[in-house]
C-alpha positions as CSV (number, residue, x, y, z in Angstrom):
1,X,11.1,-37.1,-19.1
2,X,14.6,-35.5,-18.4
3,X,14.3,-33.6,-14.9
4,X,14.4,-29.4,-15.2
5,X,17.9,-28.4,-14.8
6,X,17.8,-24.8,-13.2
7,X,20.9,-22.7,-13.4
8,X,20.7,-20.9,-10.0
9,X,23.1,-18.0,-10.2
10,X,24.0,-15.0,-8.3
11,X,24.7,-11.5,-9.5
12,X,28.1,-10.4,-10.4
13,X,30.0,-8.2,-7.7
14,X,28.1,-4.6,-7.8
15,X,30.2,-1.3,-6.3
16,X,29.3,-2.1,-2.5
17,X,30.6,-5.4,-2.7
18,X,33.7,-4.5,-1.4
19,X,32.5,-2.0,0.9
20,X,30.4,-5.0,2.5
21,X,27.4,-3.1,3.3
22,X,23.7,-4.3,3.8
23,X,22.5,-3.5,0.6
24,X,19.6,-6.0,0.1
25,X,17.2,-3.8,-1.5
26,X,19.5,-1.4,-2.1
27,X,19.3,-0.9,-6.0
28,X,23.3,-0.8,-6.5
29,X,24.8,-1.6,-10.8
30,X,27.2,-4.1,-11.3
31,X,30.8,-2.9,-10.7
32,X,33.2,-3.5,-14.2
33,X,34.7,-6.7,-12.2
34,X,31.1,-8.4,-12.1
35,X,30.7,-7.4,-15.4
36,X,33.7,-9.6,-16.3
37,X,32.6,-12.1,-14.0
38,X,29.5,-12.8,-15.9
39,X,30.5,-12.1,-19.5
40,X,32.7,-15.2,-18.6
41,X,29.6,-17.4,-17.0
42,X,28.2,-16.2,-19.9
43,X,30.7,-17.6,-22.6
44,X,30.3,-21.1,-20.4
45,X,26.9,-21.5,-20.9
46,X,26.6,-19.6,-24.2
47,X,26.6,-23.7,-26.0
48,X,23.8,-25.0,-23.3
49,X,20.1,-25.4,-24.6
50,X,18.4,-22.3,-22.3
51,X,14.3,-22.4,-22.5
52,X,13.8,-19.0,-20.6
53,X,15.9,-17.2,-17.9
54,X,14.2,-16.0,-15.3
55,X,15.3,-12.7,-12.5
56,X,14.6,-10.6,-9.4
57,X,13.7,-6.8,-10.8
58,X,16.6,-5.0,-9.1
59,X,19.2,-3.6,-11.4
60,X,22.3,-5.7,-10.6
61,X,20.1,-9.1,-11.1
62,X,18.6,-7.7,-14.7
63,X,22.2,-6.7,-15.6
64,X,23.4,-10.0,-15.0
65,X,20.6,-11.8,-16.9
66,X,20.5,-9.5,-20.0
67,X,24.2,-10.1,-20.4
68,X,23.2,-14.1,-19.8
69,X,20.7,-14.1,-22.3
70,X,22.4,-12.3,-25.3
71,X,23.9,-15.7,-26.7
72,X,20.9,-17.2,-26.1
73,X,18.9,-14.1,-27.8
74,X,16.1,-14.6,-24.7
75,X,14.1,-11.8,-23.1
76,X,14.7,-11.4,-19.4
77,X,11.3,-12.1,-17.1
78,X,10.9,-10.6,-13.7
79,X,10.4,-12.2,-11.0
80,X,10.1,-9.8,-7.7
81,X,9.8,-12.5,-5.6
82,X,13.3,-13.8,-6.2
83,X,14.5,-10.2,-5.3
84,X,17.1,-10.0,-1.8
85,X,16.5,-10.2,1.5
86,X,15.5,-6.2,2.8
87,X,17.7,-5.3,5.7
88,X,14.9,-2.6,6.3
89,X,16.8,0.3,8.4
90,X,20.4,-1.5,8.1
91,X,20.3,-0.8,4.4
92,X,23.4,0.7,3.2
93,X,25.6,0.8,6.5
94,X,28.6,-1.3,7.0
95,X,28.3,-4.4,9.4
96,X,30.5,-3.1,11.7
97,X,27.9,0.2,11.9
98,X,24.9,-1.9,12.6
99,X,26.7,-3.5,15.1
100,X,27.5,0.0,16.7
101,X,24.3,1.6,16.4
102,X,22.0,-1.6,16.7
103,X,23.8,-3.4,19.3
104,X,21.0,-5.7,20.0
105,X,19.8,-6.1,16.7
106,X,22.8,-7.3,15.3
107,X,23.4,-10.0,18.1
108,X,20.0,-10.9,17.6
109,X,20.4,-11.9,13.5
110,X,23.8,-13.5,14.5
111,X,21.9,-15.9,17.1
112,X,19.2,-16.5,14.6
113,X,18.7,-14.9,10.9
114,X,16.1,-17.4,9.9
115,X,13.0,-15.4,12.6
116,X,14.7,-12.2,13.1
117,X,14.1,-9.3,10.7
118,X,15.8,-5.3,11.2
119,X,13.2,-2.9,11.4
120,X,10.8,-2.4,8.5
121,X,13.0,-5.5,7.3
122,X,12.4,-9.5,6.1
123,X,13.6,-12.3,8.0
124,X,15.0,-15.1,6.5
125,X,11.7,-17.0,6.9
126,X,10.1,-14.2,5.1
127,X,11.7,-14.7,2.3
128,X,11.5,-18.2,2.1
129,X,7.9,-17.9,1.9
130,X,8.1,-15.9,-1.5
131,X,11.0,-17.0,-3.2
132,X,10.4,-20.7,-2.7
133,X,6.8,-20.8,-4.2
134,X,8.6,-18.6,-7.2
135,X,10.7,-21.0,-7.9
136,X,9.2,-23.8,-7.6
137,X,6.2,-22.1,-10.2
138,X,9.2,-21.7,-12.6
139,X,10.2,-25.2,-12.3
140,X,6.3,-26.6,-13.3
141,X,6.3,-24.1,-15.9
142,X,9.3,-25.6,-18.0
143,X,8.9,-29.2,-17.5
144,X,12.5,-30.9,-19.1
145,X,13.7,-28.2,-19.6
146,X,16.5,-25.7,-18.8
147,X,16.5,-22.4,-17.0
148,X,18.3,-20.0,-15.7
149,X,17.3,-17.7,-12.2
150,X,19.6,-14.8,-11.4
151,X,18.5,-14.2,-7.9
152,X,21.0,-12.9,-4.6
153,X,23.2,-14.4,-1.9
154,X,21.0,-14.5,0.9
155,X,17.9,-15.3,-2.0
156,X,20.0,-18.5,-2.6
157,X,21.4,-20.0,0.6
158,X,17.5,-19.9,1.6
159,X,16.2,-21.6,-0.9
160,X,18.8,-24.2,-0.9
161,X,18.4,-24.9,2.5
162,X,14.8,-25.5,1.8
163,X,15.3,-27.6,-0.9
164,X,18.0,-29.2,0.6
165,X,16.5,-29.8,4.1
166,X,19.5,-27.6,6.0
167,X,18.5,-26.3,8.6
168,X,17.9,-22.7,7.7
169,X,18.8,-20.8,11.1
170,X,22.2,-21.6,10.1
171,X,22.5,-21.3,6.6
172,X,24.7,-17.9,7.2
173,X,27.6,-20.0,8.4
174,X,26.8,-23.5,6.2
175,X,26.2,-21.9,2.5
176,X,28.4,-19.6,0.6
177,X,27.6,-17.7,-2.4
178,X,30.0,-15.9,-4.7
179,X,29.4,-13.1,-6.8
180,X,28.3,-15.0,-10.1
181,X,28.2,-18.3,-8.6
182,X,26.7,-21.0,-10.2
183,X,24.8,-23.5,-8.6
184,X,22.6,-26.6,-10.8
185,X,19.8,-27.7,-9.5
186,X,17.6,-30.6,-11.0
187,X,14.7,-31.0,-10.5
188,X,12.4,-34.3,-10.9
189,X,9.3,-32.8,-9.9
190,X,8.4,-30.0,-8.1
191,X,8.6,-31.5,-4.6
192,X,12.3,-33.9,-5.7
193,X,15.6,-31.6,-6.4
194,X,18.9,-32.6,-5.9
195,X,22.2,-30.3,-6.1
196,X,24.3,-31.2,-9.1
197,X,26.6,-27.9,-8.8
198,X,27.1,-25.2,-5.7
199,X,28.9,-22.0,-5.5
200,X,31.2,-22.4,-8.5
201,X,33.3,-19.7,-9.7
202,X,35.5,-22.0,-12.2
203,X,34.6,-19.4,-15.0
204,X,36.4,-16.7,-13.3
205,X,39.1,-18.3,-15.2
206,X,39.3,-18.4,-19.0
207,X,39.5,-22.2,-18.9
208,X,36.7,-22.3,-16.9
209,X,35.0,-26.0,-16.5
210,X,32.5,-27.3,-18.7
211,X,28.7,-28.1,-17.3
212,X,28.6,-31.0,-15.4
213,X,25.8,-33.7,-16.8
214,X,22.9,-34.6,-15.0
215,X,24.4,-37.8,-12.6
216,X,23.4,-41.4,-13.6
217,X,23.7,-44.1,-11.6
218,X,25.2,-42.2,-8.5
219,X,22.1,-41.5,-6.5
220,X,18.7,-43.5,-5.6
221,X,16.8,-45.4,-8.7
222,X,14.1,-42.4,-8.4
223,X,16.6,-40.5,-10.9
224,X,16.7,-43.5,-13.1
225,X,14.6,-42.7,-15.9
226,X,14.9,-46.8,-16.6
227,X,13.7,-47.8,-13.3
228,X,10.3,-48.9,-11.9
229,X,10.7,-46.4,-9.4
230,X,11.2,-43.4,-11.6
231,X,7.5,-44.6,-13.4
232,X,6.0,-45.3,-10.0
C-alpha cells in the first residue's frame, strides 16, 4: 500500500504577523498578503488527489483551508487539537514587551520552550501531547491516502521534532516555519514518517515548483514497497 502523504501546512501571514506579537490563541484573519500566499499554494496543489483536509478551529487556520479545499470541492474538518500554542498572559504583546514586563519569564522560555509555559499558558510539551495523537488519528484514518493539515508555526516545529526525533527544547532555533509553508510528510504507518518536503515557500512565486514524488530507492528498503522488509 502507498504510505499517507500529509500535506502539513501553515497558515498564511494574518495582520499581527508583522507586528510579531504572541498571538497563539489569539483569533487574528488572514491579512490580504496571506491570502495571496495561499490562493498560490492553492493553484499548486489544485491537480493533487486530496482525500480530506483537516484544521485547527481558529479563524486564520479555517481561512486557509477553505480557500485549500475549493479546487478540491472538500469540506473543512476541525481539529482543536492542532490549534497554536497559548502564550496564556503574553497573548497579544510584542516580544520585546514580555521581555519588559516578564523579565524572568521570557528568559525562562528562551532557556527552555519545550517545559516552560507563561501563565495560564501551554508549554511546548503540552502541546505535543494533543497535537501528536491528532495527527497521528488523522494518519490511520486515511490509510494511502492524501491529506492536508493547516495547523501553526509553533503547532508544526513540535510535531516535527516528534516525528523526527529532534530534540524538542530546541526546536525554536532548529525549525522554521513560513507563513503558508509547506511541509510533506509520509507516512508508512503510524509509528514510521519520513520528511519528503520542509518549510517551502516556492509557490510564493507564480512558477512555483511542482510536488515532489514520494522518494524511491533513496532511503532504507522499509519504504520499498518491493522488498521483504516493507512486507515484514
Amino acid at each position: 500500500m502507498n504510505p499517507t502523504r500529509i500535506f502539513l501546512i501553515r497558515h498564511g501571514a494574518t495582520t499581527l504577523t508583522a507586528e510579531d506579537r504572541f498571538a497563539g490563541a489569539t483569533n487574528v484573519p488572514l491579512s490580504d498578503e496571506g491570502r495571496a500566499q495561499v490562493q498560490r499554494l492553492s493553484e499548486r496543489l489544485s491537480r493533487e488527489k486530496i482525500a480530506a483536509i483537516w484544521a485547527s478551529p481558529l479563524s486564520r487556520t479555517v481561512e486557509t483551508a477553505q480557500i485549500l479545499a475549493k479546487p478540491h470541492a472538500l469540506e473543512v474538518n476541525p481539529c482543536a487539537d492542532l490549534r497554536e500554542i497559548s502564550h496564556g498572559h503574553w497573548e497579544q504583546l510584542t516580544r520585546k514587551e514580555v521581555e519588559t514586563q516578564f523579565p524572568e519569564e521570557a528568559k525562562a522560555w528562551d532557556e527552555d520552550p519545550y517545559t516552560f509555559a507563561p501563565i495560564e499558558g501551554e508549554s511546548g510539551l503540552a502541546v505535543t501531547a494533543r497535537a501528536l495523537p491528532a495527527l497521528l488519528s488523522i494518519v490511520k484514518k486515511h490509510p494511502g491516502e492524501n491529506v492536508l493539515v493547516v495547523s501553526h508555526k509553533a503547532t508544526i516545529r513540535l510535531l516535527l521534532s516528534s516525528l523526527l526525533g529532534f530534540d524538542p527544547r530546541r526546536y525554536r532555533d532548529t525549525l522554521d516555519q513560513s507563513p503558508a509553508a509547506l511541509n510533506i510528510i509520509d507516512f508508512k504507518n503510524s509509528t514510521c514518517a519520513r520528511l519528503t518536503l520542509f518549510n517551502d515557500t516556492s509557490h510564493y512565486s507564480e512558477t512555483g515548483l511542482a510536488i515532489p514524488a514520494p522518494p524511491t530507492g533513496r532511503l532504507s528498503k522499509y519504504w520499498d514497497t518491493g522488498s521483504s522488509a516493507a512486507k515484514s
